[in-house]
MARFIKE-13421 format. One record per residue: residue number from 1; x negated, z negated, y negated of N, C-alpha, C in turn. Coordinates in Angstrom, 1 decimal. Atoms other than C-alpha are relative to their C-alpha. Layout:
BEGIN
<atom vexnu="NUM" n_u="X" n_w="Z" n_v="Y" ca_u="X" ca_w="Z" ca_v="Y" c_u="X" c_w="Z" c_v="Y"/>
...
//
This chain:
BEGIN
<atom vexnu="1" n_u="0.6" n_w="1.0" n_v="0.8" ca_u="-33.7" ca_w="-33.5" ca_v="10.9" c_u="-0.9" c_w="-0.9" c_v="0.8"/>
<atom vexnu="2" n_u="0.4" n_w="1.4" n_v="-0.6" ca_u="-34.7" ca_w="-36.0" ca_v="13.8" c_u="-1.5" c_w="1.3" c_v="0.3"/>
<atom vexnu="3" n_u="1.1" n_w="-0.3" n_v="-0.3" ca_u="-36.9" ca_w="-33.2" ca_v="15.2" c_u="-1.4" c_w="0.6" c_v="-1.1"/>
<atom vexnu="4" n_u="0.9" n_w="0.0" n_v="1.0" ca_u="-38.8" ca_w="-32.7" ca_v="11.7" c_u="-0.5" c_w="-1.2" c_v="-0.5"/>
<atom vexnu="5" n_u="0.2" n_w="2.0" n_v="0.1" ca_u="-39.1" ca_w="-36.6" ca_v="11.1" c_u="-1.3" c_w="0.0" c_v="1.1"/>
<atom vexnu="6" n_u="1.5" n_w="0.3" n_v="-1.3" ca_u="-41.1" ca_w="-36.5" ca_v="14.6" c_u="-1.0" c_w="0.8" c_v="-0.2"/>
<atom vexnu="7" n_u="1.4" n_w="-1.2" n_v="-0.1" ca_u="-43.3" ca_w="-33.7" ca_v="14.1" c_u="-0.8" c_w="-1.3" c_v="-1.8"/>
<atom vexnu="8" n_u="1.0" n_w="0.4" n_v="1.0" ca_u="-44.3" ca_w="-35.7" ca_v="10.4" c_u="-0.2" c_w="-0.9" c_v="0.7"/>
<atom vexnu="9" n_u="0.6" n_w="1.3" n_v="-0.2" ca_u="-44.8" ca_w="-39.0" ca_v="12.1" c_u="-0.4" c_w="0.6" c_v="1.4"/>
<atom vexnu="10" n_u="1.3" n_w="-0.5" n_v="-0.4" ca_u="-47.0" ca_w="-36.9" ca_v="14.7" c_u="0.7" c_w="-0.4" c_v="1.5"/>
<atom vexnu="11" n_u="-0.3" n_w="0.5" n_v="-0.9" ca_u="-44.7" ca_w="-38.3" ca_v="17.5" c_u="1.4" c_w="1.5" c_v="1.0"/>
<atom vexnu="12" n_u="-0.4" n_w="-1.2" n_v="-0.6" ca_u="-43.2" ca_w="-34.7" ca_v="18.6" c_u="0.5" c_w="-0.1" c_v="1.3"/>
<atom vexnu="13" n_u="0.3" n_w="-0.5" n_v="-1.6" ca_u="-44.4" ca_w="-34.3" ca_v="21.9" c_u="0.2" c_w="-1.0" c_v="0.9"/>
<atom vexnu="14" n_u="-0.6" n_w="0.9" n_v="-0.6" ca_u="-43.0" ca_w="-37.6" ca_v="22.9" c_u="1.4" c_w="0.0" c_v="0.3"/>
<atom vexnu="15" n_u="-1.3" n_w="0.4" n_v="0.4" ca_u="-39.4" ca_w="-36.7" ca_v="22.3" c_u="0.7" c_w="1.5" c_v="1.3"/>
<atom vexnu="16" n_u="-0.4" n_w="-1.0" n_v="-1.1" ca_u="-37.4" ca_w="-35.0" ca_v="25.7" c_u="1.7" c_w="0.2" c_v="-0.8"/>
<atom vexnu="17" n_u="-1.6" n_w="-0.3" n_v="0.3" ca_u="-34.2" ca_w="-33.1" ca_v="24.7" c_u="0.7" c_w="-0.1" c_v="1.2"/>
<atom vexnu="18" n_u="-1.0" n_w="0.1" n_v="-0.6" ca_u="-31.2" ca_w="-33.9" ca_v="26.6" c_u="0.9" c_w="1.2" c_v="0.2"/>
<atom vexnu="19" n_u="-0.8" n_w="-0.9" n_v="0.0" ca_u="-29.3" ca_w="-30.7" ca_v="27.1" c_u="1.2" c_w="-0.4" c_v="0.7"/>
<atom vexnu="20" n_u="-1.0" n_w="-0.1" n_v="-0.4" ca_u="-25.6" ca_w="-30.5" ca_v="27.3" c_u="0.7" c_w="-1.5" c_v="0.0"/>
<atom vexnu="21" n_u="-0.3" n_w="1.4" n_v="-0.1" ca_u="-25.3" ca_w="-34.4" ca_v="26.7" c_u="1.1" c_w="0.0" c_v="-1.0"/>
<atom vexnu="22" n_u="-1.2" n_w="0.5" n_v="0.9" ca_u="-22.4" ca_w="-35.8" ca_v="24.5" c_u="-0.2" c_w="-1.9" c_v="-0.2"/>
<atom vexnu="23" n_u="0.1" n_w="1.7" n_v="0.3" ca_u="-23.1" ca_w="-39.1" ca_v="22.7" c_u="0.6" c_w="-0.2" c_v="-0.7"/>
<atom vexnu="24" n_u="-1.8" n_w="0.3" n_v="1.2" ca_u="-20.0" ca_w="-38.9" ca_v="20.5" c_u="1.5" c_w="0.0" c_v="0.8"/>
<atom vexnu="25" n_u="-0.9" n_w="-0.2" n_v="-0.7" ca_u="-17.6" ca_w="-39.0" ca_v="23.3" c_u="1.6" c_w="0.3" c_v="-0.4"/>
<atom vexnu="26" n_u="-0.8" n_w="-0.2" n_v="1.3" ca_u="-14.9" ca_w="-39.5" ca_v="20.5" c_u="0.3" c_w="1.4" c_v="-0.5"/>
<atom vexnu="27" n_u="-0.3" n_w="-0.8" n_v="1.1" ca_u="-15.7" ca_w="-36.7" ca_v="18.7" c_u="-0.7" c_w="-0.1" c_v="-0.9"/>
<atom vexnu="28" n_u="0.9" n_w="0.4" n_v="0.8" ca_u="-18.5" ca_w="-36.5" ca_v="15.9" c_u="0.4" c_w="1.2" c_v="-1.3"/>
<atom vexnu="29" n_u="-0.6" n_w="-0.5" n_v="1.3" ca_u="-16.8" ca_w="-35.7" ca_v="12.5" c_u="-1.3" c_w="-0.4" c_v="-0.8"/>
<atom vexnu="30" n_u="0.6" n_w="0.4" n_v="1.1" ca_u="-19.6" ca_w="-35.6" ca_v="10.1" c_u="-0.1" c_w="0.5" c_v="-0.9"/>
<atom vexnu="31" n_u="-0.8" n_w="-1.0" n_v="1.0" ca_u="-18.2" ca_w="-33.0" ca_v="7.7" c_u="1.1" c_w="-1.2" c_v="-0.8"/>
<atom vexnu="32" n_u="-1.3" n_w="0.1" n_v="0.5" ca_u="-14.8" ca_w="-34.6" ca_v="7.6" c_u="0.3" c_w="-1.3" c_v="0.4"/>
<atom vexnu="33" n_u="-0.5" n_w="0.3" n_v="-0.7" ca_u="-12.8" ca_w="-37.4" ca_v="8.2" c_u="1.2" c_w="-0.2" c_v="1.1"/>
<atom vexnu="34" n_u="-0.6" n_w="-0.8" n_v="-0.9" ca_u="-10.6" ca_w="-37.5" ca_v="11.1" c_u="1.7" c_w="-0.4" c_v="-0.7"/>
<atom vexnu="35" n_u="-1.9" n_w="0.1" n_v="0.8" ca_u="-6.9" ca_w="-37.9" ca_v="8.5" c_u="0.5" c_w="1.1" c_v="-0.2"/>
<atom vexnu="36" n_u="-1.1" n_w="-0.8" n_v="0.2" ca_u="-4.4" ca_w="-36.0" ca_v="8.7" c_u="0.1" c_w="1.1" c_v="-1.4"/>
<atom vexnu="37" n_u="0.1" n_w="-1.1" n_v="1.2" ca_u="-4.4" ca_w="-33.0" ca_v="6.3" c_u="-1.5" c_w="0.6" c_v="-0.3"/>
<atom vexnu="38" n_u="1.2" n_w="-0.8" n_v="-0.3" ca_u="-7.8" ca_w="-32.2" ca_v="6.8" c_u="-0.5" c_w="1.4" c_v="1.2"/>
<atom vexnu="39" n_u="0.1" n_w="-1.0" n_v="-1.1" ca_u="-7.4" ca_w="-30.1" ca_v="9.6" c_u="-0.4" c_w="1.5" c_v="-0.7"/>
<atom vexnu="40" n_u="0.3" n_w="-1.2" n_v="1.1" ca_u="-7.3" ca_w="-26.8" ca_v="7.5" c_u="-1.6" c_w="-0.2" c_v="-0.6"/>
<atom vexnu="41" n_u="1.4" n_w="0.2" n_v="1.0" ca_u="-10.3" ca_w="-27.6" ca_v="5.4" c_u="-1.0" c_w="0.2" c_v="1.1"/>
<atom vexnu="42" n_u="0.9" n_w="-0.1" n_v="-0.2" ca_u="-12.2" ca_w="-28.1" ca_v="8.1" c_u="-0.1" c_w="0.8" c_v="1.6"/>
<atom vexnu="43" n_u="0.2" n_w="-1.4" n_v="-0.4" ca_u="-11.5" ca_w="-25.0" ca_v="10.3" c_u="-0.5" c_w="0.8" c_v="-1.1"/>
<atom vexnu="44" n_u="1.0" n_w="-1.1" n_v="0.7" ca_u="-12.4" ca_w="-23.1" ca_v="7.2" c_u="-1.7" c_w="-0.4" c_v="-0.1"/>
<atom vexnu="45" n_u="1.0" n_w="0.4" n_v="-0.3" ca_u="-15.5" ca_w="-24.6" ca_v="7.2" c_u="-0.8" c_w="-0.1" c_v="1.0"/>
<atom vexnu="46" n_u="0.8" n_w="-0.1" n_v="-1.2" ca_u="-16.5" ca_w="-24.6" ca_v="10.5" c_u="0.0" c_w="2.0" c_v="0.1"/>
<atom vexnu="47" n_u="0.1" n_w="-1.3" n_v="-0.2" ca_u="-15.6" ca_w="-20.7" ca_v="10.5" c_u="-1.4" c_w="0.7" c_v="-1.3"/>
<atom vexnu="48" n_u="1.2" n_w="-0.5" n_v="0.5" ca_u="-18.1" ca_w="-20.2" ca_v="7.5" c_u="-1.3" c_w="-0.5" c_v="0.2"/>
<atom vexnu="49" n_u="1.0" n_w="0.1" n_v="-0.4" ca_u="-20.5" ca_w="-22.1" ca_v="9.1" c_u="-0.8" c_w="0.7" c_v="1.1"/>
<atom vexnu="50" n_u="0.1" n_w="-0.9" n_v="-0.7" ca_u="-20.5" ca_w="-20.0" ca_v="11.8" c_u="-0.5" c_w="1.7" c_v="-0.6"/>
<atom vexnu="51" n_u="0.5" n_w="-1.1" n_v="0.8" ca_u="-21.0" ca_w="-17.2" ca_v="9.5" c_u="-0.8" c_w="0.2" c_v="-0.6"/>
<atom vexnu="52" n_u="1.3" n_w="0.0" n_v="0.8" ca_u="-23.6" ca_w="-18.4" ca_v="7.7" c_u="-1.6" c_w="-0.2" c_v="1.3"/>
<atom vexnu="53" n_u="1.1" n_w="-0.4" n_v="-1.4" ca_u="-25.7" ca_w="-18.9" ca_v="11.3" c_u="-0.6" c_w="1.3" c_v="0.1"/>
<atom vexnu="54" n_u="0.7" n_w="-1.6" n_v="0.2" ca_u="-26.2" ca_w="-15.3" ca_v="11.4" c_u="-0.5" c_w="0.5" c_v="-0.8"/>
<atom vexnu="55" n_u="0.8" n_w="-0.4" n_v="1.0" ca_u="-27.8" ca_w="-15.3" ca_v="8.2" c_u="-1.8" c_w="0.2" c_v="-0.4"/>
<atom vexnu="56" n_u="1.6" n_w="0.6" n_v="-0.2" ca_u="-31.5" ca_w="-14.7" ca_v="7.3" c_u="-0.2" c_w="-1.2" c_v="-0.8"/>
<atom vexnu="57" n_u="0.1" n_w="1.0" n_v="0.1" ca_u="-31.2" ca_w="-17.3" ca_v="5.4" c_u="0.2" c_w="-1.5" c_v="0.7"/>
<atom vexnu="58" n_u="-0.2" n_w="1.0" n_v="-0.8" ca_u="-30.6" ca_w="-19.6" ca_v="7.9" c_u="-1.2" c_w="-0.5" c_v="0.7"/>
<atom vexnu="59" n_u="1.3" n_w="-0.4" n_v="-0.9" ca_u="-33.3" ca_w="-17.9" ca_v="10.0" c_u="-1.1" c_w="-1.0" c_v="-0.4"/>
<atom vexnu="60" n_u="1.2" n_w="0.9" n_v="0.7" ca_u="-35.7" ca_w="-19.2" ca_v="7.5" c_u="0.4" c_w="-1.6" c_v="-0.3"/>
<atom vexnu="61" n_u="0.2" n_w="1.7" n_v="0.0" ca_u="-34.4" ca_w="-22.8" ca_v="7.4" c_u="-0.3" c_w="-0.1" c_v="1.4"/>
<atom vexnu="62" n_u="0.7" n_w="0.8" n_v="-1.2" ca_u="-35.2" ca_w="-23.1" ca_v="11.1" c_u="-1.1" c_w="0.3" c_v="0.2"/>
<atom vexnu="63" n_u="1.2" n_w="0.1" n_v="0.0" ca_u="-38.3" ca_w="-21.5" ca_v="10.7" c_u="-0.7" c_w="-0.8" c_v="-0.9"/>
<atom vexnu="64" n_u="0.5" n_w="0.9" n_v="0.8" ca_u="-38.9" ca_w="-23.7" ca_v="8.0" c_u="-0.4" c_w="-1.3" c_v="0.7"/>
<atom vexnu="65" n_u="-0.1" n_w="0.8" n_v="-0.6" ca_u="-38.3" ca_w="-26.5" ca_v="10.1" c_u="-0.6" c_w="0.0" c_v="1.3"/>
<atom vexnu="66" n_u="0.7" n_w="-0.1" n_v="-1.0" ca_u="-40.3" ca_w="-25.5" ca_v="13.2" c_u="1.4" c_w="0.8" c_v="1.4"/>
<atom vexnu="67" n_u="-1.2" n_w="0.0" n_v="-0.8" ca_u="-36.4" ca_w="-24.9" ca_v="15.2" c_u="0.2" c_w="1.7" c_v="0.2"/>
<atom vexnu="68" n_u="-0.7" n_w="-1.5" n_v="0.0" ca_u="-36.4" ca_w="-20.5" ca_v="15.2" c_u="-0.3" c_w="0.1" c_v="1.8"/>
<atom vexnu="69" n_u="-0.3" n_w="-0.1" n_v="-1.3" ca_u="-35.1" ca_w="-20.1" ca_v="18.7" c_u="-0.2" c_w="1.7" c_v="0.2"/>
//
C-alpha cells in the first residue's frame, strides 16, 4: 500500500527499502489480536495465505500494484 501511495504522489524514487529490518520488535498482529484462543484461527490463516501467494491471482495484484518480483 505505502509503495502505491508513493508512486501516486510521484514521490517513489525517494523512498530506500530497508531490508531485513523489524519495526515491530513485539510482534505485528494485524490479522489478529494477540488473546488467547486465537492461536488456531490464526495459523489457519496464515497457512492459506501462504497458499494463496502462489496464485495467479495474486500475481496480478502485484502486478497491479507495480510489486511482481
Amino acid at each position: 500500500v505505502g509503495f502505491h501511495k508513493a508512486r501516486e504522489m510521484g514521490i517513489l524514487d525517494q523512498l530506500t527499502i530497508v531490508g531485513s529490518k523489524r519495526y515491530c520488535p513485539g510482534g505485528n498482529y494485524l490479522a489478529f489480536a494477540k488473546k488467547p484462543g486465537l492461536e488456531e484461527l490464526s495459523l489457519r490463516f496464515s497457512e492459506e495465505l501462504t497458499k494463496f501467494k502462489t496464485t495467479d491471482e495474486y500475481k496480478q495484484i502485484l502486478a497491479k500494484y507495480g510489486k511482481l518480483q
